[in-house]
Each structure stands twice: as structure tokens, then as C-alpha cells.
N, C-alpha and C positions, 0 to 999 in steps of 0.2 A: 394541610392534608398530611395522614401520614404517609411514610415515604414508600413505596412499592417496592418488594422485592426484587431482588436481581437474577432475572433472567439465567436460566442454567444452561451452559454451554458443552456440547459434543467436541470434542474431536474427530473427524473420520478419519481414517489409516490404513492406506492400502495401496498396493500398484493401482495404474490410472486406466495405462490400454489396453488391459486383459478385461480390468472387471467396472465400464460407464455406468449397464446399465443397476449392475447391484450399489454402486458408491448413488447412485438415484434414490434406488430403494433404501439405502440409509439415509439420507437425508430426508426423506419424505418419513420416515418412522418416528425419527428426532419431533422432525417436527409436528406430527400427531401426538406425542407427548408432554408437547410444550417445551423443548429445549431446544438449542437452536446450533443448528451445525454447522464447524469449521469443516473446510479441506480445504483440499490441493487447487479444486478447480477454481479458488478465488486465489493465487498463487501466481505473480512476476513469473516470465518464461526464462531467467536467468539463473543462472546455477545457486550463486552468491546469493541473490537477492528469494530464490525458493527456499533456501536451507533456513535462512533468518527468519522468513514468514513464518514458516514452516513450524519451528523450533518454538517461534512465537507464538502462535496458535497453539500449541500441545502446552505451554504457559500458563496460558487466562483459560485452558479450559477447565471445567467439572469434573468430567469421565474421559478417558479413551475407550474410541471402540476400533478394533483392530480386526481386519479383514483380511485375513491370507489364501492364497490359489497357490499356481504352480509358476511365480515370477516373484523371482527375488526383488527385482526394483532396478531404480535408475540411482547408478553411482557418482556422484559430482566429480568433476576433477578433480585431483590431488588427495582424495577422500578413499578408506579402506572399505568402506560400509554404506549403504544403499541408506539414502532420503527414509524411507521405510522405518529404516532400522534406528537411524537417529530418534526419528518420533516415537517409538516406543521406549527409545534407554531414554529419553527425556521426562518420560510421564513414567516409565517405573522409579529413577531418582526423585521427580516430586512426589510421590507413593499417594496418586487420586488413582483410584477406583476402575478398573480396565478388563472390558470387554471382550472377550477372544470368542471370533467367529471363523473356520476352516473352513476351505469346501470338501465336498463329502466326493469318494470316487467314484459316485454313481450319476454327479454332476455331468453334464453334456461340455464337450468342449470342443474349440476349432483350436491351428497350429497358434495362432498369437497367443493364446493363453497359457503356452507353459515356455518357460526359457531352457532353452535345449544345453546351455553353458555349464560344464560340468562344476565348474567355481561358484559356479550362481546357483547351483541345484544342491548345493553342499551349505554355501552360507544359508539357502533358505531352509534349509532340513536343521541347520543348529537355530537359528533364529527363530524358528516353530517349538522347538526343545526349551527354547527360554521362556518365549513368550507362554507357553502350557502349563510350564512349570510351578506346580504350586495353585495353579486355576483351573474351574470348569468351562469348558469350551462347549461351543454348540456348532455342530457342521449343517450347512445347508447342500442342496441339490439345488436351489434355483435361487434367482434374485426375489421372489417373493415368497418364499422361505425363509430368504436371510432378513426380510421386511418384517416379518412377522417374529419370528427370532428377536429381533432389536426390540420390537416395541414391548414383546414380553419382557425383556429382560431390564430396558431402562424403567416401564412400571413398577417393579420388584425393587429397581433402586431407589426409584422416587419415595416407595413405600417405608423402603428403610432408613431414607434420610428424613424424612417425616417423623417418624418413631424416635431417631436419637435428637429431633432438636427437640421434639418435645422433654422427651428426659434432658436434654442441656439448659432447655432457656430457664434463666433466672426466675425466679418467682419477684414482683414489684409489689408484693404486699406483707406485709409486717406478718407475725407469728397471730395467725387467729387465738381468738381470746374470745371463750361463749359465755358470759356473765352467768350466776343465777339469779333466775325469778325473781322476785319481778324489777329487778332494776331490767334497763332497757339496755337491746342488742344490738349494736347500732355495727355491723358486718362490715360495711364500707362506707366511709366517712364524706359526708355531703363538703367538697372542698372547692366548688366554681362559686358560692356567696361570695361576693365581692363587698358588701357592707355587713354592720353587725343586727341591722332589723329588714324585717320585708314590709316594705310599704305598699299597701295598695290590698286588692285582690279577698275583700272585706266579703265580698258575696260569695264568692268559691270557700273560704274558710271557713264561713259560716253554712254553709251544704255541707261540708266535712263534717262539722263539728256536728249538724242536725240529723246527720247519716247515720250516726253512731247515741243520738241520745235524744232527743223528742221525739223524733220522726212527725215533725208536720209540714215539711215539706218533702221531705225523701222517705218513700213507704218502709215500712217495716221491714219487707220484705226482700230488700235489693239487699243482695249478700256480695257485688260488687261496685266499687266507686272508680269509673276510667275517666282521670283529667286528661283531657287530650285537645293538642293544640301544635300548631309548628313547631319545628326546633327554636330554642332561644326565646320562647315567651314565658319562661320561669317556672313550668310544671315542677320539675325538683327541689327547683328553689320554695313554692310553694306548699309542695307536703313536706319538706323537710321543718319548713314552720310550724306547719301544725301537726308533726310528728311532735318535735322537740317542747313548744311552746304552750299549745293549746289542748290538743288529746291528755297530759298530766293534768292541767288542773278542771278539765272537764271531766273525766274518766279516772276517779282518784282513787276507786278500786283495782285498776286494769292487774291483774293477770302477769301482764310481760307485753313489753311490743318491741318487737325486730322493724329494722329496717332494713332492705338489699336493694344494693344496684346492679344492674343489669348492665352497665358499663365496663366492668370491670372484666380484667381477665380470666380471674378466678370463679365468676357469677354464672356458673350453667345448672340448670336442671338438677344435676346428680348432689352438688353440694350445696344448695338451696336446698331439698330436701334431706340432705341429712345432718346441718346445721341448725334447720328448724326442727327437728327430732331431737335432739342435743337439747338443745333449750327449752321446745316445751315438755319434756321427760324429765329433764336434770339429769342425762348423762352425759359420760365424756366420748366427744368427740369420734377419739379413738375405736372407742367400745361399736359405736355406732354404723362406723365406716365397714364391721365385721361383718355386717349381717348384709346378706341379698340384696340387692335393690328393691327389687316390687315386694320383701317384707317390710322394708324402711317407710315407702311411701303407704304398704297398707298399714304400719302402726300406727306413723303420723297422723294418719286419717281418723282412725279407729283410737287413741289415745287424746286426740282435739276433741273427739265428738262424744266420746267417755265421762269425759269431766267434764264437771259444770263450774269449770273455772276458765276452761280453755274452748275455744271454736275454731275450726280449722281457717287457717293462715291460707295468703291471695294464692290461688292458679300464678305460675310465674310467667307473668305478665311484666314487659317493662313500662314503669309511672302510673301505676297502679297500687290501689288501697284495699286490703283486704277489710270485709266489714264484720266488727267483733259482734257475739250474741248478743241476744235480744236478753236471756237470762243470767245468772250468774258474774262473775266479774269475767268482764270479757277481753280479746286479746286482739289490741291493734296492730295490726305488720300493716308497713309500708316498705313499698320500693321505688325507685326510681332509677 
């Protein structure tokens, strides 16, 4: 099986006993969006042993999301700087991606919510200066403001990490290459035959072959062939033979015939239709990719059904056989 992606992990960050029940509503936002959130309150009640969880978790996460009120934080022994403050220099040195959420002064508050300590009201006033600095912030009035706040904003990220791996991930398939007419187009190469003949499967080959040129058993008429059968009972292995094998020397006028898989990563919709335009037009590729989409798919249409060399190629369907005209030299696309 392939292997499942790895789960994307939060940071939360924030004093503990001013703001439960908003560090709640971050957690429950994370996880509306599928990510899943570190804090404090899975966090050893030991000074030592916080700071290293702590430090740890801002580590292995994705994002930080940083929540600030009017409490600076809890200073560990022998330490200049508030728990708080570590976990934000720690995910700005690793430079992931970081959230900044204020409250807003129209927020409702009781006395525990703000530290009255002039040292603690100074560090938190530079520590907000840093953490702003260079970022947009979003202030909430309430804990499900700041819930909704998050989820807007881990959406938006999720959105954009989406967009750059697509632009990062490799491409695993070779430089397309669109032959001309009528040699065949074989898009993605049939590479699970395990032997160099197919043996067997004498009655399905022989429907294919009759589908496309006596018609006395399969009517005239059927302008689609679906082999269809569980996984692993040879369907590709089977049109890939009488792609390759039998459709040339029964069909020794043919036109052109492609073949696409639908397995493939590159194999969607958009370039299915505008590789099979390339190849039954004889342009390049490039030229092709210029124009609309719904003119691409209305030429290929209108360009198949034009000439009477060409019929329009299968609905993309996967392990399906598109079935060539009844007149002229007709054009067999296969895909699997």
C-alpha cells in the first residue's frame, strides 16, 4: 500500500491560566482542519522537564500558532524569559510558518487575566513587537472568534502548502513525446506484463477484434467496449495485447491509435484531451496547451468527427476501448 502522508502538526502557544478556555478553541479548530495540536496542557508539571517538552514540541511541529492576552508567562528558574517566549524564539529560529493571534481591548476580562508586574508588562509589550514584526495578526474579543480566526487561517495555509508541493513534486514520467500519425501513441507505457505473450483470454480478444471489424457479434453500433472485471484479472494486460498485437494487423489502415492510463499521475482529464488533440491534428503539444479548454475539447470533437480518417477517441474512462468508425480508416485509442 502506499504510504499515507504525515499528519501536520500545531503548536499552541500561549499563557495557560489566563486563556483555558481559548487554548480549547485552538485545539478543537486544528483539529477541524485536520492537524493536530501540540501544547502545554500535555506538558510534566516540572520546570526542567516543561521547557524540554516544550522546546520539543515547537520541534516536530508544521506551524506555530501564538496567542497572546495581557500575561506575560511563567519564568522557570534560573531563566531570563518566560516558557512562552522560548517557544516562539524556537520556531522563529527554525523559520516554519507562525500564526499570531492578540486579544483585542474590547475582549471581556477578570483580574487573572492580566499580570499586574511591571517587568512582566514590559517584557510582554517587547515580546508582542517581535512576535508582529514583519506579520499580520488577527485580534479576537472572544475564544470563538479566536476558533474561527484559526481555522480561517490554518485553511489558507493548508491552501498554500497544497499549491507549492504541487509546483515542487517531481514529475516520474519521462519527457512526453506525441509521435506523428499514424505510428502509434502509446502515452504511458503498459509495464506490470510480467511475461513476453498473453496467454489465454481467446474469446475477449476476439470481441475486441469483432467490435471494431465484422460486427457479428458486437452491433455496429456500440461506440464503447468496457472490459471490466476485479482488479488483477488482466484487463490491461489484455487490451494492451490487442492494442499492440492484434488491432495492426487486423486494422492495417488505422489512422493512429493512442493508448492512456489512467494510473498514472500525469493521466487527468485536462491532458487526455489535449494530447489526443496534438496527435489527431498534428500539432505540437505546446501550441495546444494555448488555447481554452472547452475550445480544445470542442475541436477535438469537431476535428475527429470532420475527417473521415479520424472518430472521436474513448470518454476517459479507465480500461476502456474507444470504438474506431464504421467508415474511413478508423482510430483505435485504448486506455487502461
Amino acid at each position: 500500500m502506499p504510504e499515507q502522508p504525515k499528519r501536520k502538526t500545531a503548536m499552541i502557544s500561549s499563557t495557560s491560566v489566563d486563556l483555558p478556555e481559548h487554548r480549547q478553541e485552538a485545539m478543537d479548530a486544528c483539529l477541524r482542519q485536520g492537524i493536530f495540536p501540540r501544547a502545554m496542557e500535555h506538558l510534566p508539571a516540572r520546570d526542567v522537564d516543561a521547557m524540554r517538552v516544550s522546546l520539543k514540541m515547537v520541534e516536530e511541529a508544521d506551524i506555530y500558532i501564538g496567542i497572546y492576552a495581557w500575561r506575560y508567562g511563567h519564568v522557570p528558574e534560573g531563566c531570563d524569559i518566560s516558557i512562552t517566549e522560548m517557544e516562539f524564539n524556537r520556531a522563529d529560529e527554525r523559520g516554519i510558518p507562525i500564526l499570531v493571534f492578540t486579544m483585542h481591548h474590547d475582549h471581556p476580562l477578570t483580574i487573572s487575566m492580566v499580570e499586574v508586574g511591571k517587568d512582566a508588562q514590559e517584557k510582554l509589550k517587547q515580546l508582542k513587537e517581535r512576535v508582529c514584526h514583519g506579520r499580520g495578526r488577527l485580534e479576537f474579543t472572544s475564544p470563538v472568534e479566536l476558533r474561527s480566526h484559526i481555522i480561517q487561517s490554518l485553511g489558507a495555509w493548508k491552501e498554500g502548502e497544497a499549491a507549492n508541493q504541487e509546483k515542487r513534486a517531481p514529475s516520474f514520467h519521462p519527457p512526453n513525446f506525441i509521435p506523428t500519425a499514424p505510428a502509434p501513441y502509446i502515452a504511458h507505457s503498459y509495464s506490470l506484463l510480467q511475461t513476453r505473450e498473453v496467454v489465454g483470454r481467446c474469446t475477449e480478444l476476439n470481441l475486441l477484434t469483432d467490435w471494431v471489424t465484422a460486427n457479428t457479434i458486437v452491433p455496429r453500433d456500440v461506440r464503447l467496449f468496457n472490459v471490466v472485471a476485479i482488479g488483477g484479472m488482466g484487463k490491461s494486460a489484455l487490451t494492451w495485447k490487442w492494442f499492440n498485437d492484434i488491432a495492426p494487423n487486423e486494422l492495417p489502415h488505422l489512422a493512429g491509435r493512442m493508448w492512456w492510463s489512467f494510473y498514472e499521475s500525469d493521466a487527468y482529464f485536462e491532458n487526455l484531451v489535449i494530447r489526443a488533440l496534438a496527435y489527431t491534428a498534428g500539432l505540437p503539444e505546446a501550441e495546444v496547451r494555448q488555447r481554452p479548454a472547452l475550445d480544445r475539447e470542442d475541436q477535438l470533437g469537431m476535428y475527429s468527427t470532420s475527417s473521415p480518417s479520424w472518430r472521436p477517441p474513448l470518454p476517459p474512462l479507465p480500461r476502456r476501448t474507444g470504438r474506431p468508425g464504421a467508415t474511413g480508416r478508423p482510430t483505435s485509442t485504448t486506455s487502461a
